[in-house]
Backbone as a ProteinNet text record, in pm:
[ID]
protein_1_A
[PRIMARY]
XXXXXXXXXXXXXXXXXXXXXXXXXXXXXXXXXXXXXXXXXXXXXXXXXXXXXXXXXXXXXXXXXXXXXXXXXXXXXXXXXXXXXXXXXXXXXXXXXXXXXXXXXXXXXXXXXXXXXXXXXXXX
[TERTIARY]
-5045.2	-4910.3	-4817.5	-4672.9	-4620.9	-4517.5	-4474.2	-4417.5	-4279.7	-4221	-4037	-3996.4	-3874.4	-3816.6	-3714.1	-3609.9	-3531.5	-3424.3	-3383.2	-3284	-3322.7	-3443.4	-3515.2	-3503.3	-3517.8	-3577.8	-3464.1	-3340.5	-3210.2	-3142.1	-3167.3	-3127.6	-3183.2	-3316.7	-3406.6	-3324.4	-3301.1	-3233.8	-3135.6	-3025.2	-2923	-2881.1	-2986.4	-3034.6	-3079.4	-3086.6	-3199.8	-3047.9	-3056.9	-3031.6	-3018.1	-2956.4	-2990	-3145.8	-3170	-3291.7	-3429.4	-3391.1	-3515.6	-3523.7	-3418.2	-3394.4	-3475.5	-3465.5	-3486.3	-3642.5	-3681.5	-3871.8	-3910.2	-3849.3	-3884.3	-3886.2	-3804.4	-3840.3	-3906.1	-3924.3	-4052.7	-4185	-4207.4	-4328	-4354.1	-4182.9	-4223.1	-4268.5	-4236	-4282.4	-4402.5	-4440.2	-4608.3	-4696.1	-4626.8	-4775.2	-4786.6	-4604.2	-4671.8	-4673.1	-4653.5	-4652.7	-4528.4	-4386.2	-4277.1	-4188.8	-4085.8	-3950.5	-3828.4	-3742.3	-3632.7	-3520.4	-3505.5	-3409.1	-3346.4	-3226.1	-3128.7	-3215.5	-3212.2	-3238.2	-3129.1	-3175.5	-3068.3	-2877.7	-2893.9	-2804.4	-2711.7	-2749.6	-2661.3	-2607.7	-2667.7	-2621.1	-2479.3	-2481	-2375.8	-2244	-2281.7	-2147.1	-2077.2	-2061.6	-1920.8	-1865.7	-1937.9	-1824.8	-1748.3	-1821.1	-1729.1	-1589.3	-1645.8	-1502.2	-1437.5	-1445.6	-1352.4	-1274.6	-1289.8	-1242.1	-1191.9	-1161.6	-1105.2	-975.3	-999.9	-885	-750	-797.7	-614.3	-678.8	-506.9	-594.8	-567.7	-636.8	-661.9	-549.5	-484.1	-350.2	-270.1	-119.2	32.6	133.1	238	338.6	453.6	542.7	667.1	762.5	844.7	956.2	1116	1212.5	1339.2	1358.1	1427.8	1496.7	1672.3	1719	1842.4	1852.4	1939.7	1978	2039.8	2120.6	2195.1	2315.7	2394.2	2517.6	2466.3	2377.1	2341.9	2312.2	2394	2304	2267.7	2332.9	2316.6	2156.2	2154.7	2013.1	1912.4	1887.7	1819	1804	1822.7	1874.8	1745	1793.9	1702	1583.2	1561.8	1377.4	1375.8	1426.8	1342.2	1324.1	1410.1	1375.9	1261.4	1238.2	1135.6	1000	1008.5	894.5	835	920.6	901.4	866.2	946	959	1059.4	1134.6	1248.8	1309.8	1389	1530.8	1683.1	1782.9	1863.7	1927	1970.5	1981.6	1921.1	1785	1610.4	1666.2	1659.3	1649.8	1768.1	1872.7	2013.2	2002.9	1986.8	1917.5	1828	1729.2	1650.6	1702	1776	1795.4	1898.1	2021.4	2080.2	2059.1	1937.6	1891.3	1792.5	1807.8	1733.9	1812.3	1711.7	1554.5	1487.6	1419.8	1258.4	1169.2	1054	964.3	965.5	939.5	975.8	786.9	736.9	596.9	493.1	383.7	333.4	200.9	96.8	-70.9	-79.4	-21.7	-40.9	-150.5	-221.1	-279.2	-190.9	-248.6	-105.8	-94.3	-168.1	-117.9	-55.9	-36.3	74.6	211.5	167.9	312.9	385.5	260.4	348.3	420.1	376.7	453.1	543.1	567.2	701.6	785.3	761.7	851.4	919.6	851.8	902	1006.3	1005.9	1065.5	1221.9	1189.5	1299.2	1349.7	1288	1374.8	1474.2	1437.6	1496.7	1639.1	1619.4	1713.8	1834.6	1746.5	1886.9	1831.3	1764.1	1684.8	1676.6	1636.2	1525.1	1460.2	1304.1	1223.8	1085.7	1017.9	876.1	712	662.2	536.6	471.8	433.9	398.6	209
-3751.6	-3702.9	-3761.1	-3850.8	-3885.5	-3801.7	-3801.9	-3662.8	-3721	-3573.1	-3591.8	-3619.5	-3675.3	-3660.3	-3567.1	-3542.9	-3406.8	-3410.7	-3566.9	-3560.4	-3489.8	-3564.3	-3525.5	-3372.5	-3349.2	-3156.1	-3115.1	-3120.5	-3111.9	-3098.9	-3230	-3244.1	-3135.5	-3133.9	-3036.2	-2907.4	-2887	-2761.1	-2691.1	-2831.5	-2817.9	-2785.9	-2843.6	-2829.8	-2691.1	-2622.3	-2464.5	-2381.8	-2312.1	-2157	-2094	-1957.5	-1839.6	-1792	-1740.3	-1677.8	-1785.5	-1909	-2025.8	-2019.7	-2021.8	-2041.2	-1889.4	-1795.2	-1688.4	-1644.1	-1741.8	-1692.1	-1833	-1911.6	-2006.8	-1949.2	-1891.6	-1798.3	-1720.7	-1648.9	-1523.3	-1605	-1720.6	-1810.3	-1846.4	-1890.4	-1958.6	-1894.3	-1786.2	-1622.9	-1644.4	-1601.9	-1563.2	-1655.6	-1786.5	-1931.1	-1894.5	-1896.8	-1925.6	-1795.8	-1634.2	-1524.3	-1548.3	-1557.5	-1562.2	-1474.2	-1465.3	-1362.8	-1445.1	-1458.4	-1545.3	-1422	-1335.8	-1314.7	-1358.7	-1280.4	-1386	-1358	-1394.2	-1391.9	-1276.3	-1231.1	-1126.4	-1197.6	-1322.9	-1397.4	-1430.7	-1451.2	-1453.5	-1353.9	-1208.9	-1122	-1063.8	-1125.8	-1091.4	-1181.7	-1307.1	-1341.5	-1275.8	-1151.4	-1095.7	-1040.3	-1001.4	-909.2	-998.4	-1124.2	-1204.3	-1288.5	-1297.8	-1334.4	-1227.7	-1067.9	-960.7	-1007.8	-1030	-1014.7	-1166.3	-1262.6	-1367.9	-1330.9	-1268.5	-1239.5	-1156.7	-1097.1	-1039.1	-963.7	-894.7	-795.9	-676.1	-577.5	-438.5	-316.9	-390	-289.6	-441.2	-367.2	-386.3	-342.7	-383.8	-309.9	-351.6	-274.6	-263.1	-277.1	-372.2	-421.9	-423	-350.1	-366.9	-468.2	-576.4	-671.9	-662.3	-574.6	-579.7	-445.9	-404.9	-309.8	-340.8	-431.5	-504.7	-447.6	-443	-372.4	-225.5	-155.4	-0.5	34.7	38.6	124.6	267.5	361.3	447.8	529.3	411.7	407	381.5	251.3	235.4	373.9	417	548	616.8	668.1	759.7	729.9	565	564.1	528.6	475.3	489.4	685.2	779.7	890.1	974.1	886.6	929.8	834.9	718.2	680.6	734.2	767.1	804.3	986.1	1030	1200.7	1229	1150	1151.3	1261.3	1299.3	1356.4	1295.1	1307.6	1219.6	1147.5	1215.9	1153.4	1070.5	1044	961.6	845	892.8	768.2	668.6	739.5	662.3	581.6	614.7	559.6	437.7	482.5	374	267.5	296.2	176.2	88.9	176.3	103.6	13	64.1	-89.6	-167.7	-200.2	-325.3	-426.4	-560.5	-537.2	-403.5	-374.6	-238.4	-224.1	-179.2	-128.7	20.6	9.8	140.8	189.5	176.4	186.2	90.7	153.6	65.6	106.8	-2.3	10.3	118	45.9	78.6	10.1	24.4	-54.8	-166.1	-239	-334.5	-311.4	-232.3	-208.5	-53.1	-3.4	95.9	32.2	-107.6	-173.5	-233.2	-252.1	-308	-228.1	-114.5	37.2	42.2	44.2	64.9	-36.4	-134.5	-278.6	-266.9	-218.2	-206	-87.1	10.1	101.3	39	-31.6	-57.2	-148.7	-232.6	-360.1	-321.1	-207.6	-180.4	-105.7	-81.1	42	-102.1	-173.2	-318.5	-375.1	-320.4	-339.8	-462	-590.1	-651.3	-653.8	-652.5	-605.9	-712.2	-715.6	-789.6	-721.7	-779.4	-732.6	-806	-796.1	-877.7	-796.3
1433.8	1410.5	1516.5	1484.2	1527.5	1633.2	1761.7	1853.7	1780.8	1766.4	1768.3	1880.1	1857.6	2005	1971.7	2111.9	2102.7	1998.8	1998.6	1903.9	1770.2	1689.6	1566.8	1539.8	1671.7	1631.1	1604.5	1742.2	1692.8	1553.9	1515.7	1388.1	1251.4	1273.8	1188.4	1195.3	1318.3	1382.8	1256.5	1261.4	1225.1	1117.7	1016.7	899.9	820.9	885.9	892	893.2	768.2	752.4	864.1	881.4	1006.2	962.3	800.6	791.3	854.8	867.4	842.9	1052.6	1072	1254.1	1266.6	1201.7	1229	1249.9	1177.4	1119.3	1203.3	1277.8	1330.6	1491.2	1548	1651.2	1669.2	1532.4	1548.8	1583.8	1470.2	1473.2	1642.4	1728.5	1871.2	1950.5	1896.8	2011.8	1989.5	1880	1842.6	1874.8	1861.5	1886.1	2077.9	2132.9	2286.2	2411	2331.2	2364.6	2448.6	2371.8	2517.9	2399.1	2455.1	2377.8	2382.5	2308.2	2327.6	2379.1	2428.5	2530.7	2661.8	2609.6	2709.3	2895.5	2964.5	3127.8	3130.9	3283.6	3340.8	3383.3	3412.2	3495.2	3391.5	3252.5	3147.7	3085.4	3112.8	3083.7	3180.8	3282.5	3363.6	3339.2	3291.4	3226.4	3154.5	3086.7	3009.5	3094.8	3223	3337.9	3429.8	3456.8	3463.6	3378.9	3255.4	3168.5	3156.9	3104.3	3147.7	3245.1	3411.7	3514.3	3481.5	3413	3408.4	3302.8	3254.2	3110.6	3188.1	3269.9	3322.9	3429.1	3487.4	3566.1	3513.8	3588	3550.7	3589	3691.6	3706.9	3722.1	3675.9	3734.5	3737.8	3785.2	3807.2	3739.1	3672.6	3580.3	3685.9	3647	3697.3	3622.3	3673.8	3644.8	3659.8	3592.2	3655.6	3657.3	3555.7	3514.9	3410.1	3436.6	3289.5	3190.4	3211.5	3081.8	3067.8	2919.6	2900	2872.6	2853.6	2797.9	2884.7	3024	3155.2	3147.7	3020.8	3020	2914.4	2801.9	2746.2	2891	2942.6	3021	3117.9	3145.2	3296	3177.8	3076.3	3006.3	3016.6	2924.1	2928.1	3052.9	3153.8	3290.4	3292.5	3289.1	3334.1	3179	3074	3034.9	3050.6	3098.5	3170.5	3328	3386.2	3496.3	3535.6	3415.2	3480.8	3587.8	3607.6	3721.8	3652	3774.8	3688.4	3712.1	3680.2	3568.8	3669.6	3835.1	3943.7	3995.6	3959.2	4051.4	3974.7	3832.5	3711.8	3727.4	3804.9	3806.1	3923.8	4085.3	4134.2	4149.3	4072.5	4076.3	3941.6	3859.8	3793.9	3865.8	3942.4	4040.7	4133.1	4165.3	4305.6	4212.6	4078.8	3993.3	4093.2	4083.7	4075.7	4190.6	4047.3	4114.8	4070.8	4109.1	4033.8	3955.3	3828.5	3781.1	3795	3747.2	3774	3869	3890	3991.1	3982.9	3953.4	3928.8	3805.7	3728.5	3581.3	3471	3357.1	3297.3	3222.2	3209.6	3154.3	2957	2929.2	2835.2	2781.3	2929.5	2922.3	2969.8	3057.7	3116.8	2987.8	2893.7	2771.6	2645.4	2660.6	2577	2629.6	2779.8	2856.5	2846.6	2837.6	2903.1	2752.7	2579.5	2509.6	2488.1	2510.8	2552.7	2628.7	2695.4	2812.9	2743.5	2676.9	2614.9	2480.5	2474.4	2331.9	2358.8	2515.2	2579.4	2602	2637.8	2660.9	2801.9	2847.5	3007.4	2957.8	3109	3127.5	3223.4	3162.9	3204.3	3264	3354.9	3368.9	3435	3373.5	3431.5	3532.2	3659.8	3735.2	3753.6
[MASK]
++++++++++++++++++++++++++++++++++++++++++++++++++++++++++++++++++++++++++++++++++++++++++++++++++++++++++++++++++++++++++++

């Protein structure tokens, strides 16, 4: 019997169904007693791509209130819980942070909130 080489098998590979790849692993297990699971070291790659995709807190940023300073004042004082003096305040010294170590997809409920008020707004 003539040996394949890697390309050949490859190719065979490629050729094969999921069910045919499927009974072809059970068979590799059984001829050389091994398991095709992943190693431990590959299993730790998804906590690394998580921690590559964004981060886990940030902070909401005023940049401007726009022409509706008086919408804006509100959803800052219903994002915040301020009361109507805090909210005025702090939209006054924009740029600010209106929130800070937030999930960023509560920064993005808010930043909508604010944009609709006439704010502009960023997430850093």
């Amino acid at each position: 019997m003539a040996k394949l080489t890697k390309e050949e098998i490859i190719a065979s590979l490629k050729e094969m169904n999921v069910v045919e790849l499927n009974e072809l692993v059970k068979a590799v297990e059984e001829e050389f007693g091994v398991t095709a699971a992943a190693p431990v070291g590959v299993a730790a790659a998804p906590v690394e791509e998580e921690a590559a995709k964004g981060p886990t807190e940030v902070n909401l940023v005023l940049k401007s209130f726009g022409a509706t300073k008086v919408q804006v004042i509100k959803a800052v004082q219903a994002i915040t819980g301020l009361g109507l003096m805090d909210a005025k305040k702090l939209v006054d010294g924009a740029p600010c942070n209106i929130k800070e170590h937030i999930s960023p997809v509560e920064a993005e409920e808010h930043k909508k909130a604010l944009v609709a008020a006439g704010a502009e707004v960023e997430i850093k």
